[in-house]
Backbone as XML, in Angstrom:
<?xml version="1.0"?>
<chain id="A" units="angstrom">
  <residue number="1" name="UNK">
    <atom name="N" x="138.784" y="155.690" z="323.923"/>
    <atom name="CA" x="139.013" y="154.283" z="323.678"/>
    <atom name="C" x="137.774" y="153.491" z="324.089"/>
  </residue>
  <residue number="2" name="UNK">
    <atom name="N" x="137.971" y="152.358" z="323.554"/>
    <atom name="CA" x="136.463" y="151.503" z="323.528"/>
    <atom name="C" x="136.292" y="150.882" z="325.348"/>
  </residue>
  <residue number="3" name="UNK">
    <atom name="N" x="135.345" y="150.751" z="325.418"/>
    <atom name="CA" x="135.136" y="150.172" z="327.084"/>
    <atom name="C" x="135.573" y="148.802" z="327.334"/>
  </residue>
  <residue number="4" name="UNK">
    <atom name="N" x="135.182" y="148.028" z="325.845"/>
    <atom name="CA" x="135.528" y="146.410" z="325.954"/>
    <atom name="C" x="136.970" y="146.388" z="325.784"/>
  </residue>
  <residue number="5" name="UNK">
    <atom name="N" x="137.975" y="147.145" z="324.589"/>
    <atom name="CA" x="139.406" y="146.850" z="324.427"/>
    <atom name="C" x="140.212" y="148.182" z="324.868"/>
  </residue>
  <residue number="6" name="UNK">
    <atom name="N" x="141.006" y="147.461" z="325.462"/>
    <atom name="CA" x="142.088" y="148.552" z="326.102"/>
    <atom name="C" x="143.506" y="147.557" z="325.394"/>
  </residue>
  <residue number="7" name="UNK">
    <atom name="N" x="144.466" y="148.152" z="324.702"/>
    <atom name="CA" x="145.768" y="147.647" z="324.397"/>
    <atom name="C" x="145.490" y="145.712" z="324.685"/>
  </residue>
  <residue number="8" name="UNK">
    <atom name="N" x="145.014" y="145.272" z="323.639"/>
    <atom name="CA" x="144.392" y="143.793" z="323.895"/>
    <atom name="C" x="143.665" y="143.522" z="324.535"/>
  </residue>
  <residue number="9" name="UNK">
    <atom name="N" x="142.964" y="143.676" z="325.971"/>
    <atom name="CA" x="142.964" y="143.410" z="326.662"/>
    <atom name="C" x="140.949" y="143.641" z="326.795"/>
  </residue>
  <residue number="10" name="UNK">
    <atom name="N" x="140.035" y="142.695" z="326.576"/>
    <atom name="CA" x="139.051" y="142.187" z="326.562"/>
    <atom name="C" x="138.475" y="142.351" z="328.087"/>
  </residue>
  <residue number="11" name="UNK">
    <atom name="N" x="137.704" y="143.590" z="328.114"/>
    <atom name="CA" x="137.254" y="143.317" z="329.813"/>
    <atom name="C" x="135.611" y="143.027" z="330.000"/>
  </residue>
  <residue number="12" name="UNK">
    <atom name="N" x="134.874" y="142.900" z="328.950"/>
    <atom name="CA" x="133.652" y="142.188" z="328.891"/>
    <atom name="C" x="133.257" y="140.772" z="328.174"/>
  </residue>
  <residue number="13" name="UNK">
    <atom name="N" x="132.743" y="139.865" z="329.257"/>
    <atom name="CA" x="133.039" y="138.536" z="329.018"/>
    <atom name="C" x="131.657" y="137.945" z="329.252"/>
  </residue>
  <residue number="14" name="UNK">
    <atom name="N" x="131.539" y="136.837" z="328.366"/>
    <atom name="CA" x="129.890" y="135.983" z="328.369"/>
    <atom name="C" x="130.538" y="134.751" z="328.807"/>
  </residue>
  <residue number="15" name="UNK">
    <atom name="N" x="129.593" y="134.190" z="329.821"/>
    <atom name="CA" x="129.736" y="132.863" z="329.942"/>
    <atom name="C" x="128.976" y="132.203" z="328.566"/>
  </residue>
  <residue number="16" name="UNK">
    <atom name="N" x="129.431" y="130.997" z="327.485"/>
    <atom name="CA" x="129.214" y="130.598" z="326.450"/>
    <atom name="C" x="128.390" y="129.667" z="326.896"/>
  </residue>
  <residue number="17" name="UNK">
    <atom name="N" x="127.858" y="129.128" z="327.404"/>
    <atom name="CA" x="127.033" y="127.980" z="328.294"/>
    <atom name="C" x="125.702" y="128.554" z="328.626"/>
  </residue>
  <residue number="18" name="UNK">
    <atom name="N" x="125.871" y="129.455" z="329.574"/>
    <atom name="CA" x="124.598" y="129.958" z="330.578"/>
    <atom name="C" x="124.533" y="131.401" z="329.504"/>
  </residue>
  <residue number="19" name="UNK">
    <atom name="N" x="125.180" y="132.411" z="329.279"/>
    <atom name="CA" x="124.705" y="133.410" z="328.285"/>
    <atom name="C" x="125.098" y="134.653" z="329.689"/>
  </residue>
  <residue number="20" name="UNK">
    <atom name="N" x="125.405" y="134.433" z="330.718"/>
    <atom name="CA" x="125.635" y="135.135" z="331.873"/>
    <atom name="C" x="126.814" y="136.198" z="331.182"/>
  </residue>
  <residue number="21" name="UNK">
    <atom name="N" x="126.799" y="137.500" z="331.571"/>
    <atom name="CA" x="128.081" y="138.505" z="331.183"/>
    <atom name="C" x="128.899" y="138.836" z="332.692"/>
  </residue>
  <residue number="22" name="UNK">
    <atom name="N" x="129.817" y="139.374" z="332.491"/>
    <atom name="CA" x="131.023" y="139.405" z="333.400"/>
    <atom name="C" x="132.159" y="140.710" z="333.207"/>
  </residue>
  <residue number="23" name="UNK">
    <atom name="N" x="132.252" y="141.492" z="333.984"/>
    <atom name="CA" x="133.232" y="142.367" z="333.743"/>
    <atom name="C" x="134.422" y="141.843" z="334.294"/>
  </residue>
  <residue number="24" name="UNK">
    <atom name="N" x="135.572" y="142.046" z="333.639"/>
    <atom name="CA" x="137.537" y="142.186" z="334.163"/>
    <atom name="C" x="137.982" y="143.424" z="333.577"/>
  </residue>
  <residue number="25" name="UNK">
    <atom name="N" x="137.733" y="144.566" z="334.647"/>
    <atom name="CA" x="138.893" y="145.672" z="334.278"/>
    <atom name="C" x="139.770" y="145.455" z="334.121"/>
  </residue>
  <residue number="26" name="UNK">
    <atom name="N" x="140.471" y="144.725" z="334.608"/>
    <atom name="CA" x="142.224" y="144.486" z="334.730"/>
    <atom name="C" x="142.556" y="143.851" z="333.799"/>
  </residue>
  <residue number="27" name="UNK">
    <atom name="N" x="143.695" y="143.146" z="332.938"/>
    <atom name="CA" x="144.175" y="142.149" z="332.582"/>
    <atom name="C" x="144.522" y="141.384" z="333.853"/>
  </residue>
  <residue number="28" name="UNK">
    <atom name="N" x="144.487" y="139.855" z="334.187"/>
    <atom name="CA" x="144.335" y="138.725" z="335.051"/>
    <atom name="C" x="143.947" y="139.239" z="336.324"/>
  </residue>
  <residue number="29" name="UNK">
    <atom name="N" x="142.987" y="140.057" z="336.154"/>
    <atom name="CA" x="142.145" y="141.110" z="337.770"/>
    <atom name="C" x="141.045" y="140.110" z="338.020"/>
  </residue>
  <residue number="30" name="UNK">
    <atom name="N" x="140.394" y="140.504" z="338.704"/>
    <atom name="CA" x="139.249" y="139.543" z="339.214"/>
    <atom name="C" x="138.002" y="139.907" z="337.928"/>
  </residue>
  <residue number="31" name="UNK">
    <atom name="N" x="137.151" y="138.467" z="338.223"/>
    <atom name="CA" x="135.972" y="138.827" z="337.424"/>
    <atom name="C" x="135.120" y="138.761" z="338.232"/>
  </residue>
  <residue number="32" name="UNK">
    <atom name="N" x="134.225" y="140.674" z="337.752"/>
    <atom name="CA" x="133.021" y="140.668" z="338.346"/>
    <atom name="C" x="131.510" y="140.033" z="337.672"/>
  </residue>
  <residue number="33" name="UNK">
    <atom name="N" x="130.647" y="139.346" z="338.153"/>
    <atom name="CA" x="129.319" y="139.331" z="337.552"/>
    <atom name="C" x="128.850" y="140.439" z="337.399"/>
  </residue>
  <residue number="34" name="UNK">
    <atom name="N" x="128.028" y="141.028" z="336.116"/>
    <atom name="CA" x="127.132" y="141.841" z="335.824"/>
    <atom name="C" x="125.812" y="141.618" z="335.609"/>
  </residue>
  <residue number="35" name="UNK">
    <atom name="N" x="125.806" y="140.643" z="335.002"/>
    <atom name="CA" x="123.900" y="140.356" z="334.556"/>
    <atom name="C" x="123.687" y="138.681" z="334.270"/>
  </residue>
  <residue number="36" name="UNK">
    <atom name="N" x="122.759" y="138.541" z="334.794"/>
    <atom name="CA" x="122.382" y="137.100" z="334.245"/>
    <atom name="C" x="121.891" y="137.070" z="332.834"/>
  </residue>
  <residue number="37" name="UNK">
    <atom name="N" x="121.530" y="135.902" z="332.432"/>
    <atom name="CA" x="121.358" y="135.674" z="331.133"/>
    <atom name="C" x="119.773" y="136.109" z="331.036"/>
  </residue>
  <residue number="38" name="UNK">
    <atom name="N" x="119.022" y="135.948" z="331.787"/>
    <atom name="CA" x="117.986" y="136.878" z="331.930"/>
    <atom name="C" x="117.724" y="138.188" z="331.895"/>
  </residue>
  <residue number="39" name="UNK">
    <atom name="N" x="118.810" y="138.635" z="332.372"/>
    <atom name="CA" x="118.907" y="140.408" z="332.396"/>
    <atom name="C" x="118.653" y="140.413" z="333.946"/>
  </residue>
  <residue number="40" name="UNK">
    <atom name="N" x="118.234" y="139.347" z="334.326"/>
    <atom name="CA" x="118.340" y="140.048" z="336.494"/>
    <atom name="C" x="119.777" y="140.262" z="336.822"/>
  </residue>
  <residue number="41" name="UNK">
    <atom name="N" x="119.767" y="140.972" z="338.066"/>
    <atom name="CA" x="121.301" y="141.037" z="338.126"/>
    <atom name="C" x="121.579" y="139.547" z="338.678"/>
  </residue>
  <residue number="42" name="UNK">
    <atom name="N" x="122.866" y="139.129" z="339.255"/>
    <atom name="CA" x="123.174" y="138.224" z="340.026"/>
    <atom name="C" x="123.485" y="138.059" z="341.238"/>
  </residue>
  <residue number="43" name="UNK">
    <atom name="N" x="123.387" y="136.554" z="341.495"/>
    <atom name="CA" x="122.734" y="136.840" z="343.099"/>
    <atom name="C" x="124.059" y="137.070" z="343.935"/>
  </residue>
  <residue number="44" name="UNK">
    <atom name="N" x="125.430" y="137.090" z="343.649"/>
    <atom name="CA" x="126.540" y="138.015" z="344.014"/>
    <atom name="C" x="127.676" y="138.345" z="342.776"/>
  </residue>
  <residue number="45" name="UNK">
    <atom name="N" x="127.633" y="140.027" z="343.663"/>
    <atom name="CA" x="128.342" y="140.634" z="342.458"/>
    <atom name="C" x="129.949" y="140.454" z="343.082"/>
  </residue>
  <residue number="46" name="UNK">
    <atom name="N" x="130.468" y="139.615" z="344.357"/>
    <atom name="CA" x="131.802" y="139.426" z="344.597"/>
    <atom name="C" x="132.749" y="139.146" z="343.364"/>
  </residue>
  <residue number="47" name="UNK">
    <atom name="N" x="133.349" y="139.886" z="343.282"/>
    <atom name="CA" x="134.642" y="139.160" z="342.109"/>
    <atom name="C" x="135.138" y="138.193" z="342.387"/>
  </residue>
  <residue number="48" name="UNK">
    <atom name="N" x="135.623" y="137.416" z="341.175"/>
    <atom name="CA" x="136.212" y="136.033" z="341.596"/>
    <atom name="C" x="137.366" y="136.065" z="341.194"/>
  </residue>
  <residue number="49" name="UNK">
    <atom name="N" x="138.640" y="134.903" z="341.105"/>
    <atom name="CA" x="139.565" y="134.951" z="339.971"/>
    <atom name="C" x="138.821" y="133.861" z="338.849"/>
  </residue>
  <residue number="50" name="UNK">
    <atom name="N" x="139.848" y="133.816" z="337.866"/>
    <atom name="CA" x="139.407" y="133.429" z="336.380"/>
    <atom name="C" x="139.267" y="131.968" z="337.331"/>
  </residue>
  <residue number="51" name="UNK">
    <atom name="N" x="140.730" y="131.268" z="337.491"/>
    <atom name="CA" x="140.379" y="130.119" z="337.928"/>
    <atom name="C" x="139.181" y="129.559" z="338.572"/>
  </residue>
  <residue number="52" name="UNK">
    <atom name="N" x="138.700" y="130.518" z="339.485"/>
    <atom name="CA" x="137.979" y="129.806" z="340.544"/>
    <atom name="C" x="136.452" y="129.307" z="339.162"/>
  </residue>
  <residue number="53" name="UNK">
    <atom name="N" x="136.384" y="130.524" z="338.886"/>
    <atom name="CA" x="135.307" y="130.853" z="337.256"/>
    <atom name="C" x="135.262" y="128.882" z="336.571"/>
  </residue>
  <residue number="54" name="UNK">
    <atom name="N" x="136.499" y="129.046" z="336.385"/>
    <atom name="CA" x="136.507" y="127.939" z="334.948"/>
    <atom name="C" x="136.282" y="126.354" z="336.157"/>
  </residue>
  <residue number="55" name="UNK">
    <atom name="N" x="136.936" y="126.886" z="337.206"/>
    <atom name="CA" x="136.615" y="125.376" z="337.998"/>
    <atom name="C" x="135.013" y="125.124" z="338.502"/>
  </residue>
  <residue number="56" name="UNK">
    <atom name="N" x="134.336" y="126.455" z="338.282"/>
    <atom name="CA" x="133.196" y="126.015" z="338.448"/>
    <atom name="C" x="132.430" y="125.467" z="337.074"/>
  </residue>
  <residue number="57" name="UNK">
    <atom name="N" x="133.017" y="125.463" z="336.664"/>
    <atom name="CA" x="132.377" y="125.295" z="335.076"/>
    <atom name="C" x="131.948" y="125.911" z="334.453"/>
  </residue>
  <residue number="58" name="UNK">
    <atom name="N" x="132.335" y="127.734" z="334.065"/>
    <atom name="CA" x="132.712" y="128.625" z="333.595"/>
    <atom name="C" x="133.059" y="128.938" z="332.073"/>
  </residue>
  <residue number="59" name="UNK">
    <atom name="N" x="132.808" y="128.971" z="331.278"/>
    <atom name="CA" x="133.368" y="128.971" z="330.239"/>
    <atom name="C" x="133.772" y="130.559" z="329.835"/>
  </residue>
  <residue number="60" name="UNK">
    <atom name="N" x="134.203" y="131.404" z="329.612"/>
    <atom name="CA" x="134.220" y="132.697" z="329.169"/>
    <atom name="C" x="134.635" y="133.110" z="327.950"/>
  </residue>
  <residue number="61" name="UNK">
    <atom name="N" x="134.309" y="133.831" z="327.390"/>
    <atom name="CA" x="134.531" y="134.309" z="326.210"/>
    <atom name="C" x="134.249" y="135.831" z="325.959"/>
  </residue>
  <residue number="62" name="UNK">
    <atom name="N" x="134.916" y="136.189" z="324.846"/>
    <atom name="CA" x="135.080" y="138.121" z="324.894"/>
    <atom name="C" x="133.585" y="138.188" z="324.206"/>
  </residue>
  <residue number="63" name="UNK">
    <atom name="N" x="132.327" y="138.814" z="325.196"/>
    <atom name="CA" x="131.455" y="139.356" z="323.990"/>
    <atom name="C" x="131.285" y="140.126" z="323.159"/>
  </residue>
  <residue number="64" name="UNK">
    <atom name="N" x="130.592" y="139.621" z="322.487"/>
    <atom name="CA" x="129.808" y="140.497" z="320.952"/>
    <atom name="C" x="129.306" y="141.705" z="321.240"/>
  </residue>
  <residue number="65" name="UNK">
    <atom name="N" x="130.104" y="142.844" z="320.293"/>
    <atom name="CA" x="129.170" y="144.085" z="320.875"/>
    <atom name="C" x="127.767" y="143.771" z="320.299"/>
  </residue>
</chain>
């Protein structure tokens, strides 16, 4: 099975704003940072929840392979 879809469920994510990517293994699991929009990593890879994400001004979206 594919890495991004599991039974719906979208676990690689772009911030639509900054271009930043984001992993969620889980369905409503935490999101980890993976890479900046640069390709450096980021300056923490702590998981967050979605909320905390969108209250920072977050936008997410399922990326493009």
């Amino acid at each position: 099975m594919d890495r991004a879809v599991s039974g719906g469920h979208v676990r690689d994510l772009v911030d639509v704003r900054s271009g930043d990517t984001f992993d969620q293994p889980r369905p409503f699991g935490p999101v980890t940072p993976v890479r900046m929009a640069d390709g450096s990593p980021p300056p923490s890879q702590r998981p967050r929840t979605w909320e905390h994400l969108t209250a920072s001004g977050r936008e997410l979206r399922p990326a493009r392979p």
